[in-house]
C-alpha positions in Angstrom: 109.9 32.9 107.1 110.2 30.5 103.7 108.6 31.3 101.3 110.6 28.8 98.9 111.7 25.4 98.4 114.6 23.7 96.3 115.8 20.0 95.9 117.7 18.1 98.6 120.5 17.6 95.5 121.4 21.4 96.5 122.1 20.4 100.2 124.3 17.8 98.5 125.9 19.3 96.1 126.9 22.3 98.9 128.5 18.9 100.9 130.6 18.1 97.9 131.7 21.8 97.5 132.3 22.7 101.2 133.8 19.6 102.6 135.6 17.9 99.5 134.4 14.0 100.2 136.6 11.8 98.4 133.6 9.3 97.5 130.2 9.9 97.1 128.8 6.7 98.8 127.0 8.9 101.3 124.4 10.1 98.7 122.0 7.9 99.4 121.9 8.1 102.8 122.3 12.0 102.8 118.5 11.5 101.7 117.1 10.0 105.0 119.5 12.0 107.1 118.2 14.8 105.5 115.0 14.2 106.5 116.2 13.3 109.9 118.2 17.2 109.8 114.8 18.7 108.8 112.2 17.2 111.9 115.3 18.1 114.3 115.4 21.9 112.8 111.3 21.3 113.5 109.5 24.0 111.6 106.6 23.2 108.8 107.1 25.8 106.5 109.1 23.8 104.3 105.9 21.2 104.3 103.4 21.3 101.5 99.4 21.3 102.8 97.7 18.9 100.9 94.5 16.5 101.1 93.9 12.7 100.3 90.5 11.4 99.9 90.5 7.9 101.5 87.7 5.2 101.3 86.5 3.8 104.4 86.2 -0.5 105.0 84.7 -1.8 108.2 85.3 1.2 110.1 89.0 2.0 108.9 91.7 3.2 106.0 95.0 3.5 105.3 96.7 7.4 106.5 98.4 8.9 103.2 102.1 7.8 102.7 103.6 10.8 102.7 101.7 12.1 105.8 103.3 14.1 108.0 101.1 16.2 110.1 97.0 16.1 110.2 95.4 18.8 110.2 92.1 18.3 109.7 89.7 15.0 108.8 86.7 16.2 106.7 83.5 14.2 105.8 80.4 15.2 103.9 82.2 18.8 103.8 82.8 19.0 108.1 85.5 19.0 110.2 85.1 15.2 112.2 85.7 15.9 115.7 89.2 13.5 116.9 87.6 11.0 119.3 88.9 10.4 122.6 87.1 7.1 123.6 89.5 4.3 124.7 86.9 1.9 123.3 87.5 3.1 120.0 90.0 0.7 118.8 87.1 -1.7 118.4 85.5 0.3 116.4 85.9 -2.8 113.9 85.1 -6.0 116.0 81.9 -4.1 117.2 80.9 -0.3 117.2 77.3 -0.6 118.6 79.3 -0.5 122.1 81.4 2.6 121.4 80.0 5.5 123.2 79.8 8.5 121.4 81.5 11.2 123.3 80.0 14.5 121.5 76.2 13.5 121.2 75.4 16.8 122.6 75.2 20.0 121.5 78.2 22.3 122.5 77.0 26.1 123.9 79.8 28.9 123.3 79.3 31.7 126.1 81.1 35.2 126.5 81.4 37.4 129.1 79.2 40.3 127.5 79.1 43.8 128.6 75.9 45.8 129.0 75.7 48.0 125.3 73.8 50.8 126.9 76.4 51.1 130.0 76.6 50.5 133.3 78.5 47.7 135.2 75.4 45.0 134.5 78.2 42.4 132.7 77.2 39.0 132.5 78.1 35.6 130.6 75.8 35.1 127.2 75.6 32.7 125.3 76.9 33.4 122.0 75.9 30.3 119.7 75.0 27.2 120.3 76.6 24.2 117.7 74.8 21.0 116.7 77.7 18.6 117.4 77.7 15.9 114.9 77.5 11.9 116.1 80.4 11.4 114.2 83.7 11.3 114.7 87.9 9.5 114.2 90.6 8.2 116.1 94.0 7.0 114.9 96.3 4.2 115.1 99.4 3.9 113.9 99.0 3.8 110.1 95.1 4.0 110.4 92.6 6.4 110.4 89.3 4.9 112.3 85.6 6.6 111.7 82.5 5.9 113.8 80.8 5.3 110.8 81.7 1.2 108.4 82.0 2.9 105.0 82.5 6.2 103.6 84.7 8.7 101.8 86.8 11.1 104.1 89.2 13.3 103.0 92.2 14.0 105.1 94.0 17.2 105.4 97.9 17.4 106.2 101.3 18.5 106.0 103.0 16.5 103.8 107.1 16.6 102.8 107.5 17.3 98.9 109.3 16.0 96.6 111.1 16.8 93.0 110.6 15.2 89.7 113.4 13.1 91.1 111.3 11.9 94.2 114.2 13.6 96.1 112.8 15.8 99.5 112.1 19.2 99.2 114.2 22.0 101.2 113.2 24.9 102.6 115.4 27.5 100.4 117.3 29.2 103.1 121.2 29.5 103.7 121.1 28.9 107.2 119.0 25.9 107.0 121.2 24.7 104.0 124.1 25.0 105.8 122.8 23.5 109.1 121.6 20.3 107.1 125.2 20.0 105.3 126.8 19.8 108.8 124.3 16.9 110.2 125.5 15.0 106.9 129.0 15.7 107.8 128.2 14.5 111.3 126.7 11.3 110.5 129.0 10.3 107.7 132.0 10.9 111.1 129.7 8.6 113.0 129.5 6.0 110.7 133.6 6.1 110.2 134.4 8.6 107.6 137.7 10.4 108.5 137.9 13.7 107.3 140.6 15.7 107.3 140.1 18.9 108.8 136.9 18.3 111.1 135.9 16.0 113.8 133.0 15.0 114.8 132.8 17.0 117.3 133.3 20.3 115.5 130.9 18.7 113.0 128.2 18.3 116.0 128.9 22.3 117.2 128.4 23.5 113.9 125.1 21.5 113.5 123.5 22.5 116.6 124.6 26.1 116.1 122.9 26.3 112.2 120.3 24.2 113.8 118.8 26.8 116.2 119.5 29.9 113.4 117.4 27.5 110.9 114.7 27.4 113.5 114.6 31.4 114.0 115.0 32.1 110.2 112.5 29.9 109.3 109.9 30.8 112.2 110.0 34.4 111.7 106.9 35.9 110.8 106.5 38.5 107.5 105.1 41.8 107.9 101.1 40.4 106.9 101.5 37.7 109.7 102.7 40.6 112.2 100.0 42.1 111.4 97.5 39.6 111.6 99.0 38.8 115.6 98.4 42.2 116.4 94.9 42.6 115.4 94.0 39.2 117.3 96.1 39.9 120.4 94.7 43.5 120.4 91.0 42.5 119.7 91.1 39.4 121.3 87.8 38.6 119.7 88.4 35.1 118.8 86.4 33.4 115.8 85.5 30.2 117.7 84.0 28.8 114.9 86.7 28.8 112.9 87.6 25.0 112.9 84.1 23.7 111.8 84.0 26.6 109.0 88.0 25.4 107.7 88.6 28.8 108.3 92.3 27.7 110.0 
């Protein structure tokens, strides 16, 4: 679990400390590989959630730069639904012949026992949801609405950054440590010579901090415990809970 974050220039300055470069030409690039280190190690608690409110032009808008992961796309305060209609990328050129695919309503059911006993269980309908005519797709770089203009507001994971506009690091020894190794291992494969480890030790060490990183920083606290256990005991799901931003 992380429940902190420092500046990249920590992971650096543990390079210089640890390994003893004799330049430091590799500071520069230490930035992008350790962005590179941090989507290997793969876990988004060292992401910051944020939202962008984007103006829609003929049917489309620019994604957020610092995007990372969407979670949500929200317009006129409700979740748009992501389309799945391969006509969509003309949603530009000509969206009277884009079929909507969630112009009906959507019907939750549960298999419901009988409250005054007996074996007389059936399925039930639960709640029924007025599915909205609206919905997005995306491109690479674009976010596309079935509607020409509007204001949505996108929801994601994005990677922060100090004052210094240097990345944010999750502030945990092991995935310190993992990320000084992947610099070690790409300044080796770009021709630095050092002189006590190879690359190859350099590649062990990274794929061995690597995989602790990933448990460290997946591990849930005590409140998350908690939380799986009620839901895998109950196993009442809230099914709602998308349309209400209640995840």
């Amino acid at each position: 679990m992380n429940y902190k974050l420092v500046s990249s220039k920590q992971v650096i300055a543990k390079v210089f400390r640890d390994l003893k470069p004799d330049n430091d030409s590799f500071v520069a690039d230490a930035l992008e590989w350790i962005g590179e280190g941090l989507e290997f190690i793969g876990v988004y608690s060292g992401l910051e959630q944020t939202f962008e409110d984007v103006t829609m032009v003929n049917f489309r808008a620019a994604l957020p730069c610092d995007l990372h992961l969407i979670s949500r796309v929200e317009y006129e305060g409700k979740s748009l639904r992501h389309g799945s209609n391969v006509q969509a990328h003309a949603l530009y050129k000509d969206a009277s012949a884009i079929t909507n695919p969630y112009a009906s309503d959507i019907v939750y059911t549960a298999f419901v026992t009988d409250p005054n006993g007996g074996n007389n269980a059936t399925f039930q309908q639960i709640t029924s949801v007025n599915s909205s005519d609206d919905f997005y797709v995306l491109n690479p770089g674009v976010v596309s609405t079935s509607f020409e203009t509007g204001t949505v507001r996108i929801h994601y994971m994005a990677i922060p950054l100090d004052d210094n506009n240097f990345p944010m690091v999750p502030d945990n020894a092991t995935a310190k440590e993992a990320l000084g190794w992947y610099i070690l291992r790409q300044m080796i494969m770009g021709g630095y010579k050092h002189p006590i480890f190879s690359w190859e030790v350099a590649h062990t060490f990274w794929e061995s901090y690597c995989g602790k990183a990933q448990n460290d920083l997946m591990f849930p606290n005590p409140d998350k415990l908690e939380n799986f256990r009620d839901m895998w005991v109950n196993l009442i799901p809230d099914v709602d809970a998308y349309k209400s931003f209640d995840i």
